[in-house]
C-alpha positions as CSV (number, residue, x, y, z in Angstrom):
1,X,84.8,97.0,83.0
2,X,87.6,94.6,83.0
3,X,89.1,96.3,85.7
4,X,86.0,95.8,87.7
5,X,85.7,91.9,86.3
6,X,89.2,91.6,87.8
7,X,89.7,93.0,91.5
8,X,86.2,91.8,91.7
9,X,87.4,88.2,91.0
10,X,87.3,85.3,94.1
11,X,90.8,84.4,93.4
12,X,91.9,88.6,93.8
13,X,89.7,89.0,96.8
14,X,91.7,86.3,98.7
15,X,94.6,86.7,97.4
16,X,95.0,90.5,98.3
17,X,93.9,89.4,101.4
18,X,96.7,87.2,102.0
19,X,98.7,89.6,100.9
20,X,97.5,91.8,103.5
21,X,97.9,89.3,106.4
22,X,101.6,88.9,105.6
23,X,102.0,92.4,105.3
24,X,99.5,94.4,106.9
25,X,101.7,97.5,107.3
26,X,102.5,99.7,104.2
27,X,105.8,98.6,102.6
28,X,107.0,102.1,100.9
29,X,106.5,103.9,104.5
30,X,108.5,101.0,106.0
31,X,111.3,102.0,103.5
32,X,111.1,105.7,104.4
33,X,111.0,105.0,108.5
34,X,107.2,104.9,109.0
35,X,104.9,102.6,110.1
36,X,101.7,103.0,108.8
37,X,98.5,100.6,108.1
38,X,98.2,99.4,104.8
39,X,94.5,99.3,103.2
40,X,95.9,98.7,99.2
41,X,97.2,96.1,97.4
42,X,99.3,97.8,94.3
43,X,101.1,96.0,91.3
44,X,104.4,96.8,91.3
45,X,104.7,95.8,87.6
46,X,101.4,97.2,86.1
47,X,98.5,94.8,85.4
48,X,97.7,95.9,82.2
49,X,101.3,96.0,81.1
50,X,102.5,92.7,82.5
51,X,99.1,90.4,83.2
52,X,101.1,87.5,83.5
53,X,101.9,88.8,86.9
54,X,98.4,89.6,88.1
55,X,98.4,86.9,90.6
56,X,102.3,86.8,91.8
57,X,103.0,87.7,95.4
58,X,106.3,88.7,94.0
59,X,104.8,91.4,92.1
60,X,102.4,92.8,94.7
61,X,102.9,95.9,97.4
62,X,100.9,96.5,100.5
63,X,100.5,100.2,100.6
64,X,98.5,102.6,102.8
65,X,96.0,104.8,100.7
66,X,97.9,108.0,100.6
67,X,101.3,105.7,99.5
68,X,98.5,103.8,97.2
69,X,97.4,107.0,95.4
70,X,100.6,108.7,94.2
71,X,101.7,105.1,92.9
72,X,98.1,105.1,90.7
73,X,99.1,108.3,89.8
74,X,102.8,107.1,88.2
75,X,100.7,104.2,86.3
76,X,98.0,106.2,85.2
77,X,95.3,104.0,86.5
């Protein structure tokens, strides 16, 4: 529920959406020598574990959805 509350929220919505306009191509196949679109927007540093960093571009990964989904698997979410 809080989950929902959250990437539900205005001030997620546009600001994943920013995220995604400065980096629209996933970041972890950049690293690896692809270029792939990203469709995610993935806390590096775990939401629940550090929610002082919800909203910190610093803490925030554009990923494509195969890239997206074995991170959600390392965090359990």
């Amino acid at each position: 529920m809080e989950d929902n509350r959250f990437y539900a929220s205005a001030r997620w919505r546009k600001l994943r959406a920013y995220k995604l306009s400065l980096n629209p191509l996933c970041e972890k196949c950049q690293r690896d020598g692809r270029v792939t679109e990203a469709r995610h927007v993935h806390h590096v540093e775990e939401r629940k574990d550090r929610p002082d960093l919800a909203f910190e571009l610093s803490n925030l990964e554009s990923l494509c959805v195969p890239c997206h989904g074995t991170m959600r698997g390392k965090h359990g979410d």
